[in-house]
N, C-alpha and C positions, 0 to 999 in steps of 0.2 A: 504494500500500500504506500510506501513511505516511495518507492522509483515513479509510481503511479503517479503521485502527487506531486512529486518535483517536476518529471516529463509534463505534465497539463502546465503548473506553475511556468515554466521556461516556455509552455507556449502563447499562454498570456502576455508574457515579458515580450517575447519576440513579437506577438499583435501589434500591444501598446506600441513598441518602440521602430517600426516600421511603417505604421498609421503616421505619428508624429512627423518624419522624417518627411512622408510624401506629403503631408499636411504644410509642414514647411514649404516644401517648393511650390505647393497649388498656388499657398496665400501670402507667406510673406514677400514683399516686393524686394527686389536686390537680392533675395536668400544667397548666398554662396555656396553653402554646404557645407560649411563650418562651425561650429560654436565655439564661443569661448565663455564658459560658466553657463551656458545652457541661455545665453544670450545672443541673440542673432542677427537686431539690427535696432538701430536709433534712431530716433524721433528729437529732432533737433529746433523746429519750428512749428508755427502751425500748420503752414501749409503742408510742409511733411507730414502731417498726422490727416489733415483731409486727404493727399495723395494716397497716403498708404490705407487708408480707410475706403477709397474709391475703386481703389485697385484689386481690397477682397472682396467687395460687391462685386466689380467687374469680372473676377474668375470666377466668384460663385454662378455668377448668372452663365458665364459662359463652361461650366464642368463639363455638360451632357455634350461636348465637343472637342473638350480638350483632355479628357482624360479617358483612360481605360475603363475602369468599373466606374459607375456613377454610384454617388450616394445622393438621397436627398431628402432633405426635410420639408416640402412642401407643402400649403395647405390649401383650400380650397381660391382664395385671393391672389394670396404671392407665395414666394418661396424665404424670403427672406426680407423681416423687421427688424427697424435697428429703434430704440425707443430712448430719448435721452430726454432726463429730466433733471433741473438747475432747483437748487434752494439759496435762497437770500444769503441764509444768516445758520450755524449752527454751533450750536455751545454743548460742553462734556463736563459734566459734575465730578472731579477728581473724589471728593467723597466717597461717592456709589458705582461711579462709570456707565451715569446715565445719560444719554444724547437728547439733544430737545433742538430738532431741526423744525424753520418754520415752514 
């Protein structure tokens, strides 16, 4: 039980860690194929953060052409929402470690 378990475990590993990798190249923009500390690329401006934000919408939308197996989370509307929501003001009661966003 004990090779059984390690064999499934090591194919787990091997999922995760081959998913990630092609995940990288799908969406990060520039990816190399490198990391250094499991970091892969920087966001230095805004508009580098809208570019690189436009650019995983644009490979999402374009997968079912650009990749081999597609995956997709679709739903009856669109396939992909991005939902961004702003608060004024937010305070942390060091006391309790209670948050009071307004």
């Amino acid at each position: 039980q004990l090779v059984f378990f390690g064999l499934s475990n090591q194919l787990v590993v091997s999922f995760k860690e081959e998913n990630t990798v092609a995940f990288k190249h799908l969406f990060l923009k520039g990816y190399s194929g490198t990391d250094e500390d499991d970091y892969s690329c920087s966001i230095y401006t805004q508009q580098d953060a809208y570019d690189s934000i436009f650019y995983v919408i644009n490979q999402y939308r374009n997968l079912k052409n650009i990749s081999l197996g597609t995956l997709g989370y679709e739903h009856e509307e669109s396939g992909l929402k991005i939902c961004k929501q702003q608060y004024k003001r937010g305070t942390m009661l060091p006391t309790n470690d209670t948050l009071s966003i307004d």
